[in-house]
Short mmCIF file of the C-alpha atoms (twelve columns), coordinates in Angstrom:
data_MODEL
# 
_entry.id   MODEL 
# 
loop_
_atom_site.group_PDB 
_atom_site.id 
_atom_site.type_symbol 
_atom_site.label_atom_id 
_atom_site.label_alt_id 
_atom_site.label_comp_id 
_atom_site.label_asym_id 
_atom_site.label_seq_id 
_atom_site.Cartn_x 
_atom_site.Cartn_y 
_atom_site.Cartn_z 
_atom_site.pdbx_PDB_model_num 
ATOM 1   C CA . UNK A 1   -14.580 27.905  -35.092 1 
ATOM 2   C CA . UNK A 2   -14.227 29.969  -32.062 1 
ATOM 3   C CA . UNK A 3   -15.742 27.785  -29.913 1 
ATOM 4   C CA . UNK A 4   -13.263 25.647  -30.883 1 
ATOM 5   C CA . UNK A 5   -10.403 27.977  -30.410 1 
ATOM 6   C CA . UNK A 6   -12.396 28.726  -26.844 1 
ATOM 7   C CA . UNK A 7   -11.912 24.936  -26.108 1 
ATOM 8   C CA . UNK A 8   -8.523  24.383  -26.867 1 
ATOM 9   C CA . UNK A 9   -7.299  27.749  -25.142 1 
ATOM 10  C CA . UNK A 10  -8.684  26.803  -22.732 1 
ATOM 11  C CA . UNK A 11  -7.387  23.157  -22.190 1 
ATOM 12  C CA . UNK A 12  -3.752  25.057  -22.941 1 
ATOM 13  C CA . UNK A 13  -4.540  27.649  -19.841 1 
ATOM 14  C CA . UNK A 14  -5.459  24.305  -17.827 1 
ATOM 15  C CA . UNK A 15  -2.481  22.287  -18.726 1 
ATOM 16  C CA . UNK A 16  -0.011  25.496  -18.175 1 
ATOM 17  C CA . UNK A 17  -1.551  25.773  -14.522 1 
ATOM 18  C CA . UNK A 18  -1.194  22.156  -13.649 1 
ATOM 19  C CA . UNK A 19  2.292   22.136  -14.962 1 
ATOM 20  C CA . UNK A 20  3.638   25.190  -12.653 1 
ATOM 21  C CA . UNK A 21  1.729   23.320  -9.728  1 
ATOM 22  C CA . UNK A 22  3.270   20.498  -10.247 1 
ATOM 23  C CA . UNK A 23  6.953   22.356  -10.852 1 
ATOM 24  C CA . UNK A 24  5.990   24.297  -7.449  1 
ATOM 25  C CA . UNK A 25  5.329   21.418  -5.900  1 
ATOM 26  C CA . UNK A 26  8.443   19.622  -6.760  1 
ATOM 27  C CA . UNK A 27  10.705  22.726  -6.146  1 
ATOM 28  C CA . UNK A 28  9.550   22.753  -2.789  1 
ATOM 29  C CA . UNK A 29  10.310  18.865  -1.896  1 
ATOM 30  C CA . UNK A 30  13.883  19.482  -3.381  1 
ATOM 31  C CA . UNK A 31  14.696  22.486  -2.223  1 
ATOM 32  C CA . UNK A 32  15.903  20.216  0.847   1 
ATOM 33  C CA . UNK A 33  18.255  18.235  -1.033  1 
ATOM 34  C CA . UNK A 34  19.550  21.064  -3.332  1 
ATOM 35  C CA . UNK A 35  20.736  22.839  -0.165  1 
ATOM 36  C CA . UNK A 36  22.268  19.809  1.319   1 
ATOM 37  C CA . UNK A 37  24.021  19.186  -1.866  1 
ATOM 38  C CA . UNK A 38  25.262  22.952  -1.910  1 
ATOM 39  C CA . UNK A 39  26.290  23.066  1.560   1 
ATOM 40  C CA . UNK A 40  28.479  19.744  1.074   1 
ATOM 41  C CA . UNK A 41  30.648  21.761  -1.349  1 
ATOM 42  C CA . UNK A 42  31.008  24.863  1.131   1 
ATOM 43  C CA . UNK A 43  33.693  25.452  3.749   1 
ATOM 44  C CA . UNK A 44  33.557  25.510  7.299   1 
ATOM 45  C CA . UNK A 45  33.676  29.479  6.750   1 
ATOM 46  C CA . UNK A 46  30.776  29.615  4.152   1 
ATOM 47  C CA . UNK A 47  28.732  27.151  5.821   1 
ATOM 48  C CA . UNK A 48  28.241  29.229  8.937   1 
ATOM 49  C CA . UNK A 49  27.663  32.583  7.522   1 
ATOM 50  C CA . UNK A 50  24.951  34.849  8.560   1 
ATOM 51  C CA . UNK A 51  22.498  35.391  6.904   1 
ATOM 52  C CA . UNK A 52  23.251  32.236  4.651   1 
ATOM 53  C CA . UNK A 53  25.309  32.276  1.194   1 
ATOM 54  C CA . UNK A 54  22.866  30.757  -1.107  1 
ATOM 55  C CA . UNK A 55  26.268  30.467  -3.847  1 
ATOM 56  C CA . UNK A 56  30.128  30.290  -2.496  1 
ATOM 57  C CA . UNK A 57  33.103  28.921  -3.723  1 
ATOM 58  C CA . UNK A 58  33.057  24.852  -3.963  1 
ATOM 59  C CA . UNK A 59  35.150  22.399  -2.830  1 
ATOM 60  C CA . UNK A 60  35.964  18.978  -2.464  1 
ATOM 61  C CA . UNK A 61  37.565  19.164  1.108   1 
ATOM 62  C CA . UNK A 62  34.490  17.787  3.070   1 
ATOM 63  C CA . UNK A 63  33.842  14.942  0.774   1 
ATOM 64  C CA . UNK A 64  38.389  13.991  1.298   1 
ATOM 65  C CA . UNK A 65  37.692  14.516  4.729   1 
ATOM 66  C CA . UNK A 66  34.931  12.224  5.017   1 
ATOM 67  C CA . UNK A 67  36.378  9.556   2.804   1 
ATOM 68  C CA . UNK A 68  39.874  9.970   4.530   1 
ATOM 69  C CA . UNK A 69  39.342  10.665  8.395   1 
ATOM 70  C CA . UNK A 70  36.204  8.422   8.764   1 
ATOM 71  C CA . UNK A 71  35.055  4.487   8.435   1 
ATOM 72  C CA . UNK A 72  32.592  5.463   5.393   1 
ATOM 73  C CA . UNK A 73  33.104  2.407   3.962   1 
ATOM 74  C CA . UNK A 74  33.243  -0.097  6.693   1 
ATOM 75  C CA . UNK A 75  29.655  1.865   7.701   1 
ATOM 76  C CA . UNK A 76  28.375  1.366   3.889   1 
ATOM 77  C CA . UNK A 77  29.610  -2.220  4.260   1 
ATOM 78  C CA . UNK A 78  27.494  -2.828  7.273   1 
ATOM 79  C CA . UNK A 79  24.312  -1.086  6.040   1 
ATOM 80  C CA . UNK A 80  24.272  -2.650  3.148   1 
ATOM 81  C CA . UNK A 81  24.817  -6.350  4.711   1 
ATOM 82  C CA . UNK A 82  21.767  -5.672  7.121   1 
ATOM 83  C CA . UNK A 83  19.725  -4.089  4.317   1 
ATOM 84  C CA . UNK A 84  20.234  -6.639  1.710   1 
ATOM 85  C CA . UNK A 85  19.726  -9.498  4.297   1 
ATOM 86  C CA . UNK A 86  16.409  -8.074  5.606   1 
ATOM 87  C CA . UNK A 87  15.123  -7.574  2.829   1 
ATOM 88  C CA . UNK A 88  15.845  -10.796 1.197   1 
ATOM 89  C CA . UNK A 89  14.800  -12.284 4.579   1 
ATOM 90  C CA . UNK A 90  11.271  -10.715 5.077   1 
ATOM 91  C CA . UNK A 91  10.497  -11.269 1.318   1 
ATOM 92  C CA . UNK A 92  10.988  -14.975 1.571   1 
ATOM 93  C CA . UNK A 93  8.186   -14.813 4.623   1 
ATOM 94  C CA . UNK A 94  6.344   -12.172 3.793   1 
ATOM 95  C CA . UNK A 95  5.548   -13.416 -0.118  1 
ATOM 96  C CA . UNK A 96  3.994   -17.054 1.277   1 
ATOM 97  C CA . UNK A 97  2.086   -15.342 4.155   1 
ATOM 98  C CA . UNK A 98  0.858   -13.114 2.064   1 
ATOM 99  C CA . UNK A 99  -0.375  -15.578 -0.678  1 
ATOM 100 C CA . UNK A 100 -2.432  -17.490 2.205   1 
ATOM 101 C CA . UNK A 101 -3.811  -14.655 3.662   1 
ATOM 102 C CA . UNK A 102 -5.310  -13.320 0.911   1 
ATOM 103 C CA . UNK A 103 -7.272  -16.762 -0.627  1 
ATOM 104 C CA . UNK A 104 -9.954  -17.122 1.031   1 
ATOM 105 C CA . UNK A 105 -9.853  -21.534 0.245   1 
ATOM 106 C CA . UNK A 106 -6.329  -21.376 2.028   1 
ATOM 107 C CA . UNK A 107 -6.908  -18.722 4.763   1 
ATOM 108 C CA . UNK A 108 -6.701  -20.167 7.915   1 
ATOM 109 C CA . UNK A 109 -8.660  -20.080 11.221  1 
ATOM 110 C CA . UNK A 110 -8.073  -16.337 12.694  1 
ATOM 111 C CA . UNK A 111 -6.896  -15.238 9.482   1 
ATOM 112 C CA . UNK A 112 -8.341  -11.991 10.715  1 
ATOM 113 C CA . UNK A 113 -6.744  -12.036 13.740  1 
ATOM 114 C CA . UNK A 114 -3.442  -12.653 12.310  1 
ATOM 115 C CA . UNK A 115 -3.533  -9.727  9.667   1 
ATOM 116 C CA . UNK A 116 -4.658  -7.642  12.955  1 
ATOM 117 C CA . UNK A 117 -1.540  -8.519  14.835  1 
ATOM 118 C CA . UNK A 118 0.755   -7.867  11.854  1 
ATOM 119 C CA . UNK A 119 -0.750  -4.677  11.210  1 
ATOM 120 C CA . UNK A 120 0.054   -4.209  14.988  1 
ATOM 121 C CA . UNK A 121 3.605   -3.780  14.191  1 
ATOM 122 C CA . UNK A 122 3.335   -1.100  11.712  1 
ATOM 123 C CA . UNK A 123 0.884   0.763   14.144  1 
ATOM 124 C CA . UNK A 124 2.614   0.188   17.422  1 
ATOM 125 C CA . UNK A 125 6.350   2.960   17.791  1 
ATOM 126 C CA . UNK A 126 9.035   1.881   17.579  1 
ATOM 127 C CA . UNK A 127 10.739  2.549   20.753  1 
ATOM 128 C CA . UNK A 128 8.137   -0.074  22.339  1 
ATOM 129 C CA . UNK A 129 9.980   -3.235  20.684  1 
ATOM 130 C CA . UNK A 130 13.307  -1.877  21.475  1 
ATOM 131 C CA . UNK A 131 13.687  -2.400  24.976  1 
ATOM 132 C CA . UNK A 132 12.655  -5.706  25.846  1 
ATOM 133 C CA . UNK A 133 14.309  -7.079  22.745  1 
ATOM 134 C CA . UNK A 134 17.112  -4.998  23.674  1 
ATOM 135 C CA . UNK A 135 17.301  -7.199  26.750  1 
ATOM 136 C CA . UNK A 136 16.676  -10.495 25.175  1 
ATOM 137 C CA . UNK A 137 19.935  -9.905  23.215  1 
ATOM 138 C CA . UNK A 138 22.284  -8.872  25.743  1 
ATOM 139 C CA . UNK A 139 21.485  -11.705 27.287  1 
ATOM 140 C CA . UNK A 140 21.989  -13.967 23.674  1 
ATOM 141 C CA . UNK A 141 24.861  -11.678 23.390  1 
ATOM 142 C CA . UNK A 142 23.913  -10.452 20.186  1 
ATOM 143 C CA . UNK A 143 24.382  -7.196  20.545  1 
ATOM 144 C CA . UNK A 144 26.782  -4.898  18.671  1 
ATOM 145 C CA . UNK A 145 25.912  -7.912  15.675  1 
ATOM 146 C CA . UNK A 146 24.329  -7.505  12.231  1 
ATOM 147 C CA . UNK A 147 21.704  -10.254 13.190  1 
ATOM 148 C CA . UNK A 148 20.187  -8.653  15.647  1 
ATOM 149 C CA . UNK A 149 19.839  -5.468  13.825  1 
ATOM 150 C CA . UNK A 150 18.186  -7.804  10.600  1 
ATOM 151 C CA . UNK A 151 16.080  -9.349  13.349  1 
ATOM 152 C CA . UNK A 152 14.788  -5.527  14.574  1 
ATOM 153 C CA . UNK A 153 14.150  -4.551  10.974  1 
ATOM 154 C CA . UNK A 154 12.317  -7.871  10.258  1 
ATOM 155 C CA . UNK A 155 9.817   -6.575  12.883  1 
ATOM 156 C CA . UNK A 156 8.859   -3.860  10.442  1 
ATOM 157 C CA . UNK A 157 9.622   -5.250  6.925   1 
ATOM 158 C CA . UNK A 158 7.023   -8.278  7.528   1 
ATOM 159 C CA . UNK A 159 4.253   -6.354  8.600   1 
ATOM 160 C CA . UNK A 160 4.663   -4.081  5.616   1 
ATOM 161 C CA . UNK A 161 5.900   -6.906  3.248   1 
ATOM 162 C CA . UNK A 162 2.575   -8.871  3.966   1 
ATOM 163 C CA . UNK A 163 -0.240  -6.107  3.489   1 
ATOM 164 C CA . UNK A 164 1.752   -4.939  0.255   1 
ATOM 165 C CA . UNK A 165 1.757   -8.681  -1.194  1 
ATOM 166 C CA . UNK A 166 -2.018  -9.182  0.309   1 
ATOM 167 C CA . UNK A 167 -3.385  -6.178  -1.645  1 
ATOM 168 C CA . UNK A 168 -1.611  -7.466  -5.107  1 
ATOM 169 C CA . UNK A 169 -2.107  -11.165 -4.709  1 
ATOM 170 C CA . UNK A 170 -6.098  -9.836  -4.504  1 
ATOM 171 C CA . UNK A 171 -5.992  -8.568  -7.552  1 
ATOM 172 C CA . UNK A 172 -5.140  -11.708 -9.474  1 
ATOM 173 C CA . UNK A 173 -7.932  -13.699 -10.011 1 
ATOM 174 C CA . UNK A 174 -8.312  -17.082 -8.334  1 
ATOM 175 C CA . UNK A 175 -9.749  -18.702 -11.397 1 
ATOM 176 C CA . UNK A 176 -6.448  -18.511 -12.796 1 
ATOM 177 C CA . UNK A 177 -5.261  -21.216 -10.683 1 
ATOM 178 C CA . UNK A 178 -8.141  -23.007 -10.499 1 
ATOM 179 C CA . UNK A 179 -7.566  -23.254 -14.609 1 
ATOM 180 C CA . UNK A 180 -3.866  -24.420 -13.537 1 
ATOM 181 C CA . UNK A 181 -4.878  -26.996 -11.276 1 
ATOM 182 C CA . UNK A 182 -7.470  -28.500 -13.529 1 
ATOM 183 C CA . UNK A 183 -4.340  -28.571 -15.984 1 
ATOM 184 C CA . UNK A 184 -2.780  -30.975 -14.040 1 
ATOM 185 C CA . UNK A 185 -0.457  -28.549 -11.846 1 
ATOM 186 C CA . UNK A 186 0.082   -28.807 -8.182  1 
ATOM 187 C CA . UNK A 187 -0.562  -25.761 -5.880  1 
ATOM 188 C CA . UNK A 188 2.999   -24.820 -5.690  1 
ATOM 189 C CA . UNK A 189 3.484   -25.036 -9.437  1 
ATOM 190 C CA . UNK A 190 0.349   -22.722 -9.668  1 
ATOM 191 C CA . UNK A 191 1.602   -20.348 -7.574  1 
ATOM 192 C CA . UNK A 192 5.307   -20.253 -8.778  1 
ATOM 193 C CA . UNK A 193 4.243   -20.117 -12.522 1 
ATOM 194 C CA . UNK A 194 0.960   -18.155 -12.398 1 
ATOM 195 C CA . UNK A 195 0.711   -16.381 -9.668  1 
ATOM 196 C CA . UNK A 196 4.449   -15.567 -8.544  1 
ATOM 197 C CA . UNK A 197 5.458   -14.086 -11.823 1 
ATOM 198 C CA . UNK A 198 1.805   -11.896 -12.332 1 
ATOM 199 C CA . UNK A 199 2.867   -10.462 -9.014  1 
ATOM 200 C CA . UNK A 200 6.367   -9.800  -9.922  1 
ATOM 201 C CA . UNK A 201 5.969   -5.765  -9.942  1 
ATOM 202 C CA . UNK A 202 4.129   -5.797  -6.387  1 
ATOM 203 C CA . UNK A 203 7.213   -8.193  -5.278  1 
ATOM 204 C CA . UNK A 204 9.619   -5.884  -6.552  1 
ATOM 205 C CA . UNK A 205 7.775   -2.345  -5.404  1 
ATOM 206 C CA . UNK A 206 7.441   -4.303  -1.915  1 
ATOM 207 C CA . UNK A 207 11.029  -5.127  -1.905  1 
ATOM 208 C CA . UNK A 208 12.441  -1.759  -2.732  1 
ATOM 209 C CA . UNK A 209 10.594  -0.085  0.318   1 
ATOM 210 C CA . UNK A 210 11.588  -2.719  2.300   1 
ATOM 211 C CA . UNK A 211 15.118  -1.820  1.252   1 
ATOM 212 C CA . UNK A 212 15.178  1.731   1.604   1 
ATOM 213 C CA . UNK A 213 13.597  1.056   5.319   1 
ATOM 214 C CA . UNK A 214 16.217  -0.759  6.491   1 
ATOM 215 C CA . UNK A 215 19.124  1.372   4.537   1 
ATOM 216 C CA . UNK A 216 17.766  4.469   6.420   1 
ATOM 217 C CA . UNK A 217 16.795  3.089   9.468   1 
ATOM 218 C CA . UNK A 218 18.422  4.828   12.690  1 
ATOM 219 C CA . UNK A 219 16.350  4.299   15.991  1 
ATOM 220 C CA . UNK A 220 17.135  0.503   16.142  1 
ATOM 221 C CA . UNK A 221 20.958  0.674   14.784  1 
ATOM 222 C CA . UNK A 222 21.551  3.691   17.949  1 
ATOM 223 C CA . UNK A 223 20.994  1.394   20.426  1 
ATOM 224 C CA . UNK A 224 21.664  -2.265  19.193  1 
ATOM 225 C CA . UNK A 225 25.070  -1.452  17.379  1 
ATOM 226 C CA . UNK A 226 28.348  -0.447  18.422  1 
ATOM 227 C CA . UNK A 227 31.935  -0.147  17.124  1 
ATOM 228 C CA . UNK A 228 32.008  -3.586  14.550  1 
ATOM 229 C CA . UNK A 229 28.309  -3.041  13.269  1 
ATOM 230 C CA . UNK A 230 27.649  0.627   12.978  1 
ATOM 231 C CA . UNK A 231 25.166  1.162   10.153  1 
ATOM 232 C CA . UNK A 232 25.950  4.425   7.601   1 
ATOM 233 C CA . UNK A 233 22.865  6.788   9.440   1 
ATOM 234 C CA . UNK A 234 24.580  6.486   11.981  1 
ATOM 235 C CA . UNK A 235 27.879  7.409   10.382  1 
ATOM 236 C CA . UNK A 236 25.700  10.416  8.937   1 
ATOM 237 C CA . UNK A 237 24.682  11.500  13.249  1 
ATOM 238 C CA . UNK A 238 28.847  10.953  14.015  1 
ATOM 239 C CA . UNK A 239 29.296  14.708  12.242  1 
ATOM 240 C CA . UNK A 240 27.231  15.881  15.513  1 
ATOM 241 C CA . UNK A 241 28.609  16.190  18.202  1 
ATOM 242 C CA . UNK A 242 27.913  18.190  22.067  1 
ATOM 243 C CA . UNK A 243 29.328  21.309  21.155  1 
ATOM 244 C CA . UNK A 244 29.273  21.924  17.321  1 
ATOM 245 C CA . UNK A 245 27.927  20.381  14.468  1 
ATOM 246 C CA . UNK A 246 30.330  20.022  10.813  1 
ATOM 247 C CA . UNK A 247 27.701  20.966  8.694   1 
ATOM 248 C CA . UNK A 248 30.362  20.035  5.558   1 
ATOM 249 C CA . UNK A 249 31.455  16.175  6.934   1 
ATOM 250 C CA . UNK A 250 27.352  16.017  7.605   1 
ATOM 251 C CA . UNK A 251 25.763  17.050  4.095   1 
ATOM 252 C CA . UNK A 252 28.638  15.053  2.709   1 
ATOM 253 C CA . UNK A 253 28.284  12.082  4.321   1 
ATOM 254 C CA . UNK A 254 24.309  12.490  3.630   1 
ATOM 255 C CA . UNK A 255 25.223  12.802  -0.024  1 
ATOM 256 C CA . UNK A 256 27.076  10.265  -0.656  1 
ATOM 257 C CA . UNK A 257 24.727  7.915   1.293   1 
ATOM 258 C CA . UNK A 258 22.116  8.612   -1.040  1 
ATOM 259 C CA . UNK A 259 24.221  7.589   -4.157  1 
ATOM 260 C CA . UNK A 260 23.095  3.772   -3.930  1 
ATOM 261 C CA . UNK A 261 19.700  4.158   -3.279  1 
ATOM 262 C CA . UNK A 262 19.493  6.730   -6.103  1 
ATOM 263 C CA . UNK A 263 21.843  3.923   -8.302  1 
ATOM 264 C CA . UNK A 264 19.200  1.271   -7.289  1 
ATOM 265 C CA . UNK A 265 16.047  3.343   -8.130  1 
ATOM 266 C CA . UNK A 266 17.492  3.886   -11.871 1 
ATOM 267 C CA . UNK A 267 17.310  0.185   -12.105 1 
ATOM 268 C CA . UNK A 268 14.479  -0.668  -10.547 1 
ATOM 269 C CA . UNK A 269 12.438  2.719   -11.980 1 
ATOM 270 C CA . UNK A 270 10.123  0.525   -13.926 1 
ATOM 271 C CA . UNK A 271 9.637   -2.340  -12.030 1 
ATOM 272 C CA . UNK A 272 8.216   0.227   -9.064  1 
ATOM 273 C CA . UNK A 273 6.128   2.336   -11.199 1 
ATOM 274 C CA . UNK A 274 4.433   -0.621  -12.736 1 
ATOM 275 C CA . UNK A 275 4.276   -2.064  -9.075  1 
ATOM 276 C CA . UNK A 276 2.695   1.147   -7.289  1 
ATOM 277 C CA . UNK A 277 0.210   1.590   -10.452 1 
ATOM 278 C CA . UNK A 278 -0.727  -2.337  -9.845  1 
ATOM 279 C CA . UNK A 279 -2.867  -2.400  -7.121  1 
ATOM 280 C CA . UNK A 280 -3.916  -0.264  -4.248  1 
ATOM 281 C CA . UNK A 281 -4.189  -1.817  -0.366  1 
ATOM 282 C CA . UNK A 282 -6.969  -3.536  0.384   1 
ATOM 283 C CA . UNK A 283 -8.378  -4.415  3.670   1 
# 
């Protein structure tokens, strides 16, 4: 009987530990947002005190200010045109090549070769792809337009797209079409009934990241946009400026640029647990 007791104290002691780790753990990678979200409702006075006023009085003057003396919206607009688009876009390609990369009886010649130069884009920075595209689309005059800033995300979203999908479409078994075709269905009636809807939580996991890329990406939309196309990050940077930063206009901004992505998670919240518990990447 004490044994017993011994066992379960001690399995108590072990989940007690792991349970302030973990509560450590995530303290520490919100602390960051919890201050934004505090400094937001300061004022200009409160915000640069020294040392720093952990609690002041709130108000709702930076978030009138922002909503009121700046193009939020048209910026919102904009990021979420390029973000939907590029998304949709690199899912459409990145869903097929990944299906043929990863079957060895429709794989073809180079396949190796190919999944080296699309990993290429994930591995090479950024900054290397900006300038000569940059050039190619002052010359297309494209720049200051939402295509060219889909096109620039698209150089990102299909190499990650296409190693996601590869690493779930290996997990389903190949005898399941096989079974299919024998059945009397064609290949794209195997895929698009069998395959396409087992890999439905790796499709929508893939598609979320590719999402929250594009929504948050700022390298690209600083030197490709301009007055019509500026994307909401960079409505985020416009609180900076040479000689003084508005700390409230800035966590305010970042706050409520985080409200769709958070409203888009609490949809999707299933759909990308199931997805990232799927499958792991495979080489």
């Amino acid at each position: 009987m004490t044994s017993n007791l011994t066992m379960r104290q001690r399995k108590l002691l072990k989940k007690v530990i792991m349970t302030l780790i973990i509560a450590c753990f995530t303290l520490i990678y919100m602390f960051p947002m919890v201050w934004t979200l505090m400094f937001s409702f300061k004022n200009k006075v409160d915000s640069l005190a020294y040392p720093p006023k952990f609690f002041s009085t709130p108000t709702l003057q930076n978030y009138i200010e922002v909503w009121t003396n700046s193009e939020f919206l048209t910026y919102t607009a904009n990021s979420l045109l390029i973000a939907v688009s590029a998304c949709m876009i690199g899912m459409v390609l990145a869903v097929p090549a990944a299906y043929i990369l990863s079957r060895s009886a429709y794989k073809p010649k180079g396949s190796k070769y190919i999944l080296f130069g699309v990993l290429s884009t994930r591995i090479v920075p950024q900054i290397t792809f900006t300038i000569p595209f940059f050039i190619f689309f002052r010359k297309l005059h494209l720049i200051d337009t939402h295509i060219s800033i889909v096109i620039m995300h698209l150089t990102i979203i299909l190499g990650f797209g296409i190693w996601m999908m590869r690493s779930y479409f290996l997990d389903i078994p190949y005898d399941l079409e096989q079974s299919a075709l024998i059945d009397g269905c064609t290949y794209f009636q195997a895929f698009s009934k069998i395959v396409f809807p087992l890999a439905g939580p790796g499709i929508a996991t893939t598609a979320i990241f590719s999402f929250n890329y594009s929504w948050n990406e700022f390298l690209y939309a600083l030197i490709l946009t301009g007055s019509r196309t500026k994307t909401l990050p960079l409505g985020v940077y416009n609180w900076v400026s040479y000689e003084s930063i508005d700390y409230g206009g800035l966590t305010a901004t970042a706050i409520l640029a985080l409200i769709p992505i958070v409203i888009f998670y609490c949809f999707v919240q299933k759909g990308l647990v199931r997805g990232m518990t799927m499958g792991a990447v495979k080489g």
